[in-house]
N, CA, C and O atoms as a MOPAC input file, in Angstrom:
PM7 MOZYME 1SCF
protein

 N    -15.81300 1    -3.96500 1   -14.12100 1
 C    -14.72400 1    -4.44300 1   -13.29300 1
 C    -14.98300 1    -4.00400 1   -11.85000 1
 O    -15.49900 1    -2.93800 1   -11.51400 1
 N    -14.61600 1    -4.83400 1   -11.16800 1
 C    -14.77700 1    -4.83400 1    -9.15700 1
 C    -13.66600 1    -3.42500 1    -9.10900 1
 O    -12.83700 1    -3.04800 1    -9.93700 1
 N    -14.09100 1    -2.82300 1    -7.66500 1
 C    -12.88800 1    -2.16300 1    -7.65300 1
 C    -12.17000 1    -2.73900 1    -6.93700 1
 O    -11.40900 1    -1.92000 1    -6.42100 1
 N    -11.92100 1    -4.02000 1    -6.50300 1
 C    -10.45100 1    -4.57400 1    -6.40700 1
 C     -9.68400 1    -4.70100 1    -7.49300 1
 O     -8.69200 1    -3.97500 1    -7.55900 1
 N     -9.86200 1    -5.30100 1    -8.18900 1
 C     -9.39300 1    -5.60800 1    -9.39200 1
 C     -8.90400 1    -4.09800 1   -10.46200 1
 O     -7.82800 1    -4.00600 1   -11.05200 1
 N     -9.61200 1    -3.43200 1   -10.47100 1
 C     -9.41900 1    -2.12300 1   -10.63000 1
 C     -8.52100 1    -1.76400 1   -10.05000 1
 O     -7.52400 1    -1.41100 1   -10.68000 1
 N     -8.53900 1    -1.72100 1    -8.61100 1
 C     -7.38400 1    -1.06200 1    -7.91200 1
 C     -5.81100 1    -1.47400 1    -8.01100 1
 O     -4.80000 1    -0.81500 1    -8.25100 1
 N     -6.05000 1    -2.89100 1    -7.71300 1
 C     -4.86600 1    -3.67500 1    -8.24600 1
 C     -4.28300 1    -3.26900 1    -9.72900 1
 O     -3.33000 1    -2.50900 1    -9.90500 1
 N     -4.96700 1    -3.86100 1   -10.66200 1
 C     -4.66500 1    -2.73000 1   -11.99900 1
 C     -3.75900 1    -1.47700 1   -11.92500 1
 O     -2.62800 1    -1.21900 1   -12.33600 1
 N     -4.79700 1    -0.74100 1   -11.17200 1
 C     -4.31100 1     0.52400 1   -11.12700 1
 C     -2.52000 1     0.57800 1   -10.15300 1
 O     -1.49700 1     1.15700 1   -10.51700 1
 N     -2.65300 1     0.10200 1    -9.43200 1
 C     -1.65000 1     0.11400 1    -8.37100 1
 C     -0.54400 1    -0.63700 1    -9.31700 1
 O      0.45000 1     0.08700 1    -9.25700 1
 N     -0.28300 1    -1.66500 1   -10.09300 1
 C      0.23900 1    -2.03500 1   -10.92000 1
 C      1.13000 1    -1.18700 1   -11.74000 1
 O      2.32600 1    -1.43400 1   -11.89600 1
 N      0.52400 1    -0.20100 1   -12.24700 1
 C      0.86200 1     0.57700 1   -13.09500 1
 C      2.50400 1     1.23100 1   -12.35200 1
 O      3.65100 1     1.50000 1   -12.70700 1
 N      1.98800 1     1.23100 1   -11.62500 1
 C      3.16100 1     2.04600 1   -10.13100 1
 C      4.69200 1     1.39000 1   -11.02700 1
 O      5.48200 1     2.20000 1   -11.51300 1
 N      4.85500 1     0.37300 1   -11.10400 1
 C      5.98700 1    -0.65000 1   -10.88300 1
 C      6.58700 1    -1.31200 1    -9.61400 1
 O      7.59400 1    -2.01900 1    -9.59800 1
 N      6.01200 1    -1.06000 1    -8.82800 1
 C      6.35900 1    -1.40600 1    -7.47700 1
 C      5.24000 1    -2.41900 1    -7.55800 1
 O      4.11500 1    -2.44800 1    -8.05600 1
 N      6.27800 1    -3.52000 1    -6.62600 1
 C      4.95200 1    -4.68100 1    -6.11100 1
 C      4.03500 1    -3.90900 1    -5.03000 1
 O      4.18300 1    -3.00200 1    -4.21100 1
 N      2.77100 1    -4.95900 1    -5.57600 1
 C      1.05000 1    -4.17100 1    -5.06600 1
 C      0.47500 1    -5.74700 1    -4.53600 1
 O     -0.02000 1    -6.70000 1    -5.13800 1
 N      0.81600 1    -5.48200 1    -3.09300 1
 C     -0.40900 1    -7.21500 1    -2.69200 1
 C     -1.25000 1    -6.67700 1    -1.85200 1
 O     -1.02500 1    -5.78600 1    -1.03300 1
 N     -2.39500 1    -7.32900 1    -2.10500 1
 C     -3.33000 1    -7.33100 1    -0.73100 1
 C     -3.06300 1    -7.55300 1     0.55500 1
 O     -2.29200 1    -8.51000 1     0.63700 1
 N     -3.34500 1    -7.11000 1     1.60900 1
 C     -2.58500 1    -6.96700 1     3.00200 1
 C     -1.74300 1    -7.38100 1     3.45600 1
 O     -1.64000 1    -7.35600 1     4.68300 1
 N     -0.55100 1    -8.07100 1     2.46800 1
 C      0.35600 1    -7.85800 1     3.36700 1
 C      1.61500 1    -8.51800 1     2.19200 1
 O      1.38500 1    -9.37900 1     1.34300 1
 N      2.87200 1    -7.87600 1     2.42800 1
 C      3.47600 1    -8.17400 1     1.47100 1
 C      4.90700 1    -8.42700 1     1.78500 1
 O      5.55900 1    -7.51100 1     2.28500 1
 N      5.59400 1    -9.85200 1     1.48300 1
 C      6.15000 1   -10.87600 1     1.94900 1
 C      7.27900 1   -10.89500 1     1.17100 1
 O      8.08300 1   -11.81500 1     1.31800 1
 N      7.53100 1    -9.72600 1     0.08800 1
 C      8.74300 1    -9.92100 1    -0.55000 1
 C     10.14600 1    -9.37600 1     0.08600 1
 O     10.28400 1    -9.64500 1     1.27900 1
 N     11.35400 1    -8.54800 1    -0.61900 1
 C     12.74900 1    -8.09300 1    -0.40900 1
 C     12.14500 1    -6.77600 1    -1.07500 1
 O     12.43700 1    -5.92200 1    -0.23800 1
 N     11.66800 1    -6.31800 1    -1.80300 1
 C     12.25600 1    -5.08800 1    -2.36700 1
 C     11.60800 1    -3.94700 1    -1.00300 1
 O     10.67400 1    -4.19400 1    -0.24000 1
 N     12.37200 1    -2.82700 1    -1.04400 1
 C     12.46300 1    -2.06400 1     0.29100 1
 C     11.25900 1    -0.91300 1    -0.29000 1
 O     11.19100 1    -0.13800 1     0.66400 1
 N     10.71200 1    -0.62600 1    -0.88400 1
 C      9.51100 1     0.09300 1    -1.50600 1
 C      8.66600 1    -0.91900 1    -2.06600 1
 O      9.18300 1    -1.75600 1    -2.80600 1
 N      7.18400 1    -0.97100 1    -1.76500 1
 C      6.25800 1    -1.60500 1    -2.40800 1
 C      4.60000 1    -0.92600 1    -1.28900 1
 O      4.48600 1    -0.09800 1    -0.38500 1
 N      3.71100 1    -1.76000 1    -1.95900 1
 C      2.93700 1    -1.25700 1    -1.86100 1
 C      1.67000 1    -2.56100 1    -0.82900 1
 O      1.80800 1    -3.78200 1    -0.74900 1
 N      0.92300 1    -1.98300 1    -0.41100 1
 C      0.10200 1    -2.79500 1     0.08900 1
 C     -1.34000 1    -2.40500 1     0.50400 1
 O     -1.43100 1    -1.36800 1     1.16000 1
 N     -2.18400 1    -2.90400 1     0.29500 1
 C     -3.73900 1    -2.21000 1    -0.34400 1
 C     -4.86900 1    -3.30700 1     0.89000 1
 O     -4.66900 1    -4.51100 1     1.05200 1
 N     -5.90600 1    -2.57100 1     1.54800 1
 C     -6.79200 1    -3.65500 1     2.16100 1
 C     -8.16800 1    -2.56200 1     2.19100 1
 O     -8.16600 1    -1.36200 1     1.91800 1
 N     -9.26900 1    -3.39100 1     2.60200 1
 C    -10.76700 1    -2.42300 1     2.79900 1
 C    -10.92000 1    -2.19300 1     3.74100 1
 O    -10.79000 1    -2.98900 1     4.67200 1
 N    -11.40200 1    -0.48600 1     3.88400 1
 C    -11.11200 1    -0.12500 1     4.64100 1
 C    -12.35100 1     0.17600 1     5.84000 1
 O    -12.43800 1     0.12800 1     7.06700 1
 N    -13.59900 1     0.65400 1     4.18500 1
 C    -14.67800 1     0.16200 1     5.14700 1
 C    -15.74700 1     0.01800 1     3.82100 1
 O    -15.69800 1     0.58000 1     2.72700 1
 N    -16.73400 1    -0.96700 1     4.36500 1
 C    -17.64000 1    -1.17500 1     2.92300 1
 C    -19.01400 1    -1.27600 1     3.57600 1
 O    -19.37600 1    -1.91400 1     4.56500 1
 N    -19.79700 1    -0.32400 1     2.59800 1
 C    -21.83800 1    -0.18500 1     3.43300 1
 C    -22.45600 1    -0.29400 1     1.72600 1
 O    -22.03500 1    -0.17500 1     0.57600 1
 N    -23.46600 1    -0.53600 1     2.31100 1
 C    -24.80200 1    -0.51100 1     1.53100 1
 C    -25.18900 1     0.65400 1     1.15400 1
 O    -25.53500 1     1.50800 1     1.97000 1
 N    -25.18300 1     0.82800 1     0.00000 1
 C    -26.07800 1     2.64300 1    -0.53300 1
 C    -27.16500 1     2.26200 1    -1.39200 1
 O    -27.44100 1     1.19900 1    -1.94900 1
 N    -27.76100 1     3.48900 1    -1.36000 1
 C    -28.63000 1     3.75100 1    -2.30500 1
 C    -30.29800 1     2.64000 1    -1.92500 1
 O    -30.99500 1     2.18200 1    -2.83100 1
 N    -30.46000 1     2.52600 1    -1.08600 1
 C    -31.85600 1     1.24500 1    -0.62300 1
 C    -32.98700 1     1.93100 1    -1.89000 1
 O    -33.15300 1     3.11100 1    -2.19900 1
 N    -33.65000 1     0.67000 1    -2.44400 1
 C    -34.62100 1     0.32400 1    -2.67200 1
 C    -35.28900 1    -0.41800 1    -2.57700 1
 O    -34.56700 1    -1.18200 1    -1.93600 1
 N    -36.61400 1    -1.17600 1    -2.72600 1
 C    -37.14600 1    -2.12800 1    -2.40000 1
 C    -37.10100 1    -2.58700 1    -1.49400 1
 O    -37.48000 1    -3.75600 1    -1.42900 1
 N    -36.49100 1    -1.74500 1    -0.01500 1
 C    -35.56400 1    -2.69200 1     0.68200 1
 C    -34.26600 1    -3.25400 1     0.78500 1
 O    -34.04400 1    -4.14000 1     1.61000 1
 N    -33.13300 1    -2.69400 1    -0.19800 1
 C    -32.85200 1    -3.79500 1    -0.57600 1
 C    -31.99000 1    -2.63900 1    -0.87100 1
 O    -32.59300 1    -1.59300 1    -1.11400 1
 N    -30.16500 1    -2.59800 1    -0.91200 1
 C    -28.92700 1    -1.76400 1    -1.17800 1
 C    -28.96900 1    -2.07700 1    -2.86600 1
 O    -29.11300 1    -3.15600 1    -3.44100 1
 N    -28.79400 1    -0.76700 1    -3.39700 1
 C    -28.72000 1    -1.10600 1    -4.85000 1
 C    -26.98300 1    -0.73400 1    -5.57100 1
 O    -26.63500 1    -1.01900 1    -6.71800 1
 N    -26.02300 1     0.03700 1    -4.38900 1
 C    -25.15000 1    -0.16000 1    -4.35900 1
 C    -24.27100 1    -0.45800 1    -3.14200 1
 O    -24.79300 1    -0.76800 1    -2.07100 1
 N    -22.83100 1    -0.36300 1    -3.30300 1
 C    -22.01800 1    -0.66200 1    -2.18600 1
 C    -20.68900 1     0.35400 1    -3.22800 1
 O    -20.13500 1     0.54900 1    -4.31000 1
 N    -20.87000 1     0.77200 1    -1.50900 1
 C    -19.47500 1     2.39600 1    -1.45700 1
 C    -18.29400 1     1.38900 1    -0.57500 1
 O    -18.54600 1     0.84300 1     0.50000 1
 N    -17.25800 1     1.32000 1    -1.15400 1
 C    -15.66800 1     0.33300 1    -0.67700 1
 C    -14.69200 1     1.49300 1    -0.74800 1
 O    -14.12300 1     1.91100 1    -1.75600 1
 N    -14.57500 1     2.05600 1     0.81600 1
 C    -13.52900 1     2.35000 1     1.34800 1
 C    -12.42200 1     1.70400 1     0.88200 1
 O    -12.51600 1     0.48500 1     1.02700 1
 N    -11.03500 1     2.20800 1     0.18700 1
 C     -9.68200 1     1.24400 1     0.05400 1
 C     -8.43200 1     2.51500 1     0.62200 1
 O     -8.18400 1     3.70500 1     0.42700 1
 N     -7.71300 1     0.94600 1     1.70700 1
 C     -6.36300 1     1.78900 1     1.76600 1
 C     -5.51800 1     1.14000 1     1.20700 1
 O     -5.46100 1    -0.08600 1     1.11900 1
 N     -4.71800 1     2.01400 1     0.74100 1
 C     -3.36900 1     2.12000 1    -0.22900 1
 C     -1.90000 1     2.43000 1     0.35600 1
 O     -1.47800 1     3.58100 1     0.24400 1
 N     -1.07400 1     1.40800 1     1.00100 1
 C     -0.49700 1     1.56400 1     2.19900 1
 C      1.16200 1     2.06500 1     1.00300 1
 O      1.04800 1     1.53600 1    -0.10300 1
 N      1.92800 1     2.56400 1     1.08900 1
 C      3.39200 1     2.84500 1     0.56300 1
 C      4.24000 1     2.73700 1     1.38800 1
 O      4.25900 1     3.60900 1     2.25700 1
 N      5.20900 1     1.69800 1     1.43900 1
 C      6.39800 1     1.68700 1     2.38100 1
 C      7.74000 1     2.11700 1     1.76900 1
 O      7.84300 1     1.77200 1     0.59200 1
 N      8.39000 1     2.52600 1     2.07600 1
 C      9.81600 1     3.17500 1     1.58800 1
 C     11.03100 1     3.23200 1     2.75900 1
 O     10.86600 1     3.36100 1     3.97200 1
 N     11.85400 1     3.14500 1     2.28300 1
 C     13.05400 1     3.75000 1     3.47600 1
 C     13.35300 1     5.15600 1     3.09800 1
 O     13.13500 1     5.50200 1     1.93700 1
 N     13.81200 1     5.97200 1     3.93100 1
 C     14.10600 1     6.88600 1     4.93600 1
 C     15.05400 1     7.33400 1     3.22300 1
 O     15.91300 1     6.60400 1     2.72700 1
 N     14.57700 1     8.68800 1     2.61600 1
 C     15.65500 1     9.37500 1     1.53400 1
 C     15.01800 1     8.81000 1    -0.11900 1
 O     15.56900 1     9.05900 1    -1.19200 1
 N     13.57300 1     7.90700 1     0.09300 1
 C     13.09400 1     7.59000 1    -0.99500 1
 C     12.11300 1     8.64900 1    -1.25100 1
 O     11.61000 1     9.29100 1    -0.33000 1
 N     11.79800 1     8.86700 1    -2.64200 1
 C     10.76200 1    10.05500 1    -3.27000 1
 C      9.43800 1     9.88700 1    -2.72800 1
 O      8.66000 1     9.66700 1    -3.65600 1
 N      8.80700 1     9.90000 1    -1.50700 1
 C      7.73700 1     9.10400 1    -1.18700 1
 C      6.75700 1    10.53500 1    -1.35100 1
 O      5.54900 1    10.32000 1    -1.25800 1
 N      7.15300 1    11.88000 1    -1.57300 1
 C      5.57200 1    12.55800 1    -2.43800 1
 C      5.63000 1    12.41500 1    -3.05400 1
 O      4.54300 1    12.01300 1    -3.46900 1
 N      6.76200 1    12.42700 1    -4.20400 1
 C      6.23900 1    12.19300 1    -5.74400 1
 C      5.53000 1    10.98100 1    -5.98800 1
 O      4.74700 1    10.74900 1    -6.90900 1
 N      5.95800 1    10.09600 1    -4.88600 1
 C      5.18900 1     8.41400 1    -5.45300 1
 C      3.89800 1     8.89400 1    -5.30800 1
 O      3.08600 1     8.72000 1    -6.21700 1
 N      3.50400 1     9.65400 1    -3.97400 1
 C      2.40400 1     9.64300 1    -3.09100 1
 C      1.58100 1    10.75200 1    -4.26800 1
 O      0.41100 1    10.53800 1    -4.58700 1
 N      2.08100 1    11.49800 1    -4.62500 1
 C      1.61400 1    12.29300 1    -5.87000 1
 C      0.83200 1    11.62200 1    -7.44500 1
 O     -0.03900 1    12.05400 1    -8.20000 1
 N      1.71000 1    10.32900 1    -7.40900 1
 C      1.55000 1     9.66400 1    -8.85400 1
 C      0.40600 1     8.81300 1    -8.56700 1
 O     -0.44800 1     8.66400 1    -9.44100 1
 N      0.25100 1     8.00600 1    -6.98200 1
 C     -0.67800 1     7.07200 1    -6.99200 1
 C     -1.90500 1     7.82100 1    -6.52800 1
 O     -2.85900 1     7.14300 1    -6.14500 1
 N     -2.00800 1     9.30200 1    -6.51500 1
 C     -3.15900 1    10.29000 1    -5.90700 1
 C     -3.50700 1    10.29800 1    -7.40900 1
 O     -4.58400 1     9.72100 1    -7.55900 1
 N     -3.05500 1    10.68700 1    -8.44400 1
 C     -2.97100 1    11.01400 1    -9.94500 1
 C     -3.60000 1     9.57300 1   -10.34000 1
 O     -4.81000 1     9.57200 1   -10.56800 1
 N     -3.01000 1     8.54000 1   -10.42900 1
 C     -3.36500 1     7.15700 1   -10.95100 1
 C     -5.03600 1     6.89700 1   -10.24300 1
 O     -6.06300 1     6.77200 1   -10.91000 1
 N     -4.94000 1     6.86700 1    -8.86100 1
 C     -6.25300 1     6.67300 1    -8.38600 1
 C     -6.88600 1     7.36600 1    -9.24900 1
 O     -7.10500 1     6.84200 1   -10.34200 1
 N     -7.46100 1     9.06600 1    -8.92400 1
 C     -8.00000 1     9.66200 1    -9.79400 1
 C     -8.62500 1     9.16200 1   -11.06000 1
 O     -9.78300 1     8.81400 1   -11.29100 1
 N     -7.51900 1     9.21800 1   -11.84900 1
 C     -7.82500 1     8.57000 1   -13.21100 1
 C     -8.43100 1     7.41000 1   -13.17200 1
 O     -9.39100 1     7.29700 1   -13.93400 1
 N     -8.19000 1     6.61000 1   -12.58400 1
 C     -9.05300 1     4.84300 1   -12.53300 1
 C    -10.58100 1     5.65500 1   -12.21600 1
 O    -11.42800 1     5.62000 1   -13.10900 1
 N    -10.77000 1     6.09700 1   -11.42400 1
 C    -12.46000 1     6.88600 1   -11.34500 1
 C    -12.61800 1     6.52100 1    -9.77000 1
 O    -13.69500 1     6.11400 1    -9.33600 1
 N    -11.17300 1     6.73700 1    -8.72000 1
 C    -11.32400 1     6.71000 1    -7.49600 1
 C    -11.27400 1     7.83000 1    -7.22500 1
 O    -10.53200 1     8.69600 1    -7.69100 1
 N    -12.84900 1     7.98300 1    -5.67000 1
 C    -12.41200 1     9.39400 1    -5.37300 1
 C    -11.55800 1     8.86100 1    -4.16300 1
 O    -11.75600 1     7.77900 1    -3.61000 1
 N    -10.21300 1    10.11100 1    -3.70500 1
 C     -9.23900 1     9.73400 1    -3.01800 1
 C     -9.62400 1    11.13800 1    -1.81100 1
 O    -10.05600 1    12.28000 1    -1.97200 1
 N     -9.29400 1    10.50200 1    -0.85900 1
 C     -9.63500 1    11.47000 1     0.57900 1
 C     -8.79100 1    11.84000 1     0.98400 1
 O     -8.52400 1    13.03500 1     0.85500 1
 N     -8.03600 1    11.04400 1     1.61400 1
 C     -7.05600 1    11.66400 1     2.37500 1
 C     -5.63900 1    10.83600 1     2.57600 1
 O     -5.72900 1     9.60900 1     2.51800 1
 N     -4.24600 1    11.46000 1     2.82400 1
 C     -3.21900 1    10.70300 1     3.07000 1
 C     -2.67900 1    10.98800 1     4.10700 1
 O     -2.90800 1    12.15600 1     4.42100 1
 N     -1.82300 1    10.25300 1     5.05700 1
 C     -1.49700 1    10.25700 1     6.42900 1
 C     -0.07000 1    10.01600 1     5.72600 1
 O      0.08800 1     9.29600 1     4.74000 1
 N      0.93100 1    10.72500 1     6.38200 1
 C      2.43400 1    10.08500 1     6.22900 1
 C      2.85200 1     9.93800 1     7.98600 1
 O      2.77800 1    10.62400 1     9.00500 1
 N      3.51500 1     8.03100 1     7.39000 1
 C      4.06600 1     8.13600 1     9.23200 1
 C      5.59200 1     7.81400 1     9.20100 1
 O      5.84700 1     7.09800 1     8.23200 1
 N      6.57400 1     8.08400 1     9.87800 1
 C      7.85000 1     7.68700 1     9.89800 1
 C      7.79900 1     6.39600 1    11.17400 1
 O      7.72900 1     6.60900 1    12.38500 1
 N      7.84700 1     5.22500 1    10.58700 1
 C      8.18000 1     4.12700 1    11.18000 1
 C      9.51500 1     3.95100 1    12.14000 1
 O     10.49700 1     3.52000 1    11.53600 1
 N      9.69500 1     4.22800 1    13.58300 1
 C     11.04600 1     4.06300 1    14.20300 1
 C     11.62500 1     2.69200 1    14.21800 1
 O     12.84800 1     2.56100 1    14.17300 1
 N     10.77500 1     1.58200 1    14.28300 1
 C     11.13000 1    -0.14500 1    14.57900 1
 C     11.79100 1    -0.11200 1    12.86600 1
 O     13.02200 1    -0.13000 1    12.85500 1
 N     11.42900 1    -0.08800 1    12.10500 1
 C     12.05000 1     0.05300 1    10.70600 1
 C     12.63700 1     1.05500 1    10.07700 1
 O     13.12100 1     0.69600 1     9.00300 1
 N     12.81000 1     2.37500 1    10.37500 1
 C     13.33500 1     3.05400 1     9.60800 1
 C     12.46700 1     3.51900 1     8.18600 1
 O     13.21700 1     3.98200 1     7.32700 1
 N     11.03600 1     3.47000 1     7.81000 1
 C     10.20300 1     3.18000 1     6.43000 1
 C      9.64000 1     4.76300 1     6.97400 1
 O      9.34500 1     5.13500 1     8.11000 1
 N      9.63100 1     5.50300 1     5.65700 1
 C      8.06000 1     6.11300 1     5.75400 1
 C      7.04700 1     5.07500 1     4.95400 1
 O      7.15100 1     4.33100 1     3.97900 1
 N      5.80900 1     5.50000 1     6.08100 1
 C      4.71200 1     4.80600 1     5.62700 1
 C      3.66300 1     5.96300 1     5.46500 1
 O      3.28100 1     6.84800 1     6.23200 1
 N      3.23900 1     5.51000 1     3.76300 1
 C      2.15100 1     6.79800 1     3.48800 1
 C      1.13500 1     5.74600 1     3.41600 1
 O      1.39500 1     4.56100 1     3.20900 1
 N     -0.48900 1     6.42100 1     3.66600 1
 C     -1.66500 1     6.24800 1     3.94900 1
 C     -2.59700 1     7.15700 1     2.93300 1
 O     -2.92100 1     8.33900 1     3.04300 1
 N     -2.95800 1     6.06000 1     1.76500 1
 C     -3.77100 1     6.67400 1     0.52500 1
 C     -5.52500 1     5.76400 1     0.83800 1
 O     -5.74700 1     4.58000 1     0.58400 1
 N     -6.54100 1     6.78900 1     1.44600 1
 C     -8.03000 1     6.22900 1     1.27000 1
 C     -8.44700 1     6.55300 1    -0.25500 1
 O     -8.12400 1     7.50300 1    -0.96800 1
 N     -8.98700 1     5.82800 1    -0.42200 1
 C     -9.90100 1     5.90300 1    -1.75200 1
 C    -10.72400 1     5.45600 1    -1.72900 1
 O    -10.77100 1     4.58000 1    -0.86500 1
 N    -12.09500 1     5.65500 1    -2.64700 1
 C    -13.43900 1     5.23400 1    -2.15900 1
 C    -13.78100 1     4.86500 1    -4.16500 1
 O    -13.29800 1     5.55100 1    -5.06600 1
 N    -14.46800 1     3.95500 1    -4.32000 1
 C    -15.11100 1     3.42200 1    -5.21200 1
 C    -16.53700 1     2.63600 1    -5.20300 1
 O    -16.51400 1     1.50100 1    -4.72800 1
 N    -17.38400 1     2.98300 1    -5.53400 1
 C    -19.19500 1     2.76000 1    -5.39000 1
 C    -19.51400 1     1.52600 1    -6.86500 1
 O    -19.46400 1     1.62000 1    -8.09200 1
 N    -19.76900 1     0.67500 1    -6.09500 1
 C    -20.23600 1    -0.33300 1    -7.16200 1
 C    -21.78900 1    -0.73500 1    -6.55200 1
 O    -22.38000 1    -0.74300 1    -5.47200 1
 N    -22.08500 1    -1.12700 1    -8.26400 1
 C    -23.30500 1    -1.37700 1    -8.58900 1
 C    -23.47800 1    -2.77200 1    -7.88900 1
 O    -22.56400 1    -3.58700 1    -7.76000 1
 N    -25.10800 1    -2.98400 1    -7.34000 1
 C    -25.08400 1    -4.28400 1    -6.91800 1
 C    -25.21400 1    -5.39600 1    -8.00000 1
 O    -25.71300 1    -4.92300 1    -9.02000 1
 N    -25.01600 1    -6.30700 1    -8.07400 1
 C    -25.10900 1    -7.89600 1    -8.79200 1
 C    -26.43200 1    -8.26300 1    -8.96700 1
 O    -26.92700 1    -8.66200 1    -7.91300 1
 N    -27.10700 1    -8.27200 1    -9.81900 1
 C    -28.85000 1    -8.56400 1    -9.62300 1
 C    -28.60800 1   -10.40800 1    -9.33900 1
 O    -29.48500 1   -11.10300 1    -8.82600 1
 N    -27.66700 1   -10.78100 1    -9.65600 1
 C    -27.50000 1   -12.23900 1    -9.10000 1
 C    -27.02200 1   -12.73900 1    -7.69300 1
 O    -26.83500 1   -13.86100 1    -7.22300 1
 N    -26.87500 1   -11.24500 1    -7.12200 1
 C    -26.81600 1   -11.40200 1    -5.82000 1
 C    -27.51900 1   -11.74800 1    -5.03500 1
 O    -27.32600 1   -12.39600 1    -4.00700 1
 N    -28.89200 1   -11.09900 1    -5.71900 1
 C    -30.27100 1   -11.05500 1    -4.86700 1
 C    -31.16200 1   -12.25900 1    -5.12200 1
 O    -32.17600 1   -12.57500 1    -4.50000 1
 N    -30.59400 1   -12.87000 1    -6.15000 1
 C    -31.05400 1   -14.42700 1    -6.92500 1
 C    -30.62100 1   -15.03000 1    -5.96500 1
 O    -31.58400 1   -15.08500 1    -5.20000 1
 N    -29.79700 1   -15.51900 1    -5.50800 1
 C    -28.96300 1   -16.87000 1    -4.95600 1
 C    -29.55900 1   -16.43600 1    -3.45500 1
 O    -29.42200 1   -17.36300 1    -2.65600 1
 N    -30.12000 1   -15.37600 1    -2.94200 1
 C    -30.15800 1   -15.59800 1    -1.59600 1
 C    -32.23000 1   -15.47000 1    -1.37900 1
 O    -32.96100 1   -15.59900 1    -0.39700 1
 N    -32.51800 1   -15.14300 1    -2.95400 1
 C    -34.52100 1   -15.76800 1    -2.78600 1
 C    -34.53500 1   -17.12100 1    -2.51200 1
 O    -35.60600 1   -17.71100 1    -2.37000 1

C-alpha cells in the first residue's frame, strides 16, 4: 500500500473527516493531510530505488476542544501504521478562533520496477 492511502486509512480511524488539502465540509474539528516534501533515496544504477514522502497532518478544532489528546492519538495511530512522526507545531488561529495542530510524518516507499519500464 502507497503511503497515501495508508495515511488516509490511518487518519480515518480518527472519526473525524480526513481530506486531502483542503476540506470543504461543516463539522468544526476535522482533519486535513498534504506532501510535504518527497526525494529520491537510496541511488543505484543511477537510478532512486526508493522515495522518502514527507506528510502533513493538519487538525483544526475550536478554541476548548481536546486537541492533545487528539494530537496524542494521531502521534499513536501514525506510529502504528509504520510512520515515523517528527514533529508537531500547535497554532491558535485569530481570523477563526481554531487551534491548528501540525503533525509531519515521513514514510519511505519502495520504487515501482514499472516505473522504470514506461519511461525506457
Amino acid at each position: 500500500m502507497k503511503s497515501d492511502e495508508l495515511l488516509k486509512k490511518t487518519l480515518e480511524q480518527t472519526g473525524l473527516p480526513a481530506k486531502y488539502q483542503e476540506y470543504r465540509g461543516t463539522k468544526e474539528v476535522y482533519l486535513v493531510y498534504n506532501e510535504e516534501d518527497e526525494r529520491s533515496i537510496a541511488h543505484a544504477d543511477d537510478r532512486p530505488q526508493a522515495v522518502s514522502i514527507w506528510w502533513q497532518v493538519h487538525l483544526f478544532a475550536p478554541e476548548g476542544y481536546d486537541f492533545r489528546g487528539m494530537k496524542r492519538r494521531l502521534r499513536a495511530l501514525l506510529l502504528e501504521a509504520g510512520f515515523a512522526v517528527r514533529d508537531a507545531v500547535t497554532l491558535f488561529e485569530k481570523e477563526t478562533g481554531s487551534i491548528h495542530v501540525i503533525l509531519s510524518c515521513n514514510m519511505t516507499e519502495d520504487m515501482e520496477d514499472e516505473t522504470w519500464q514506461k519511461l525506457d
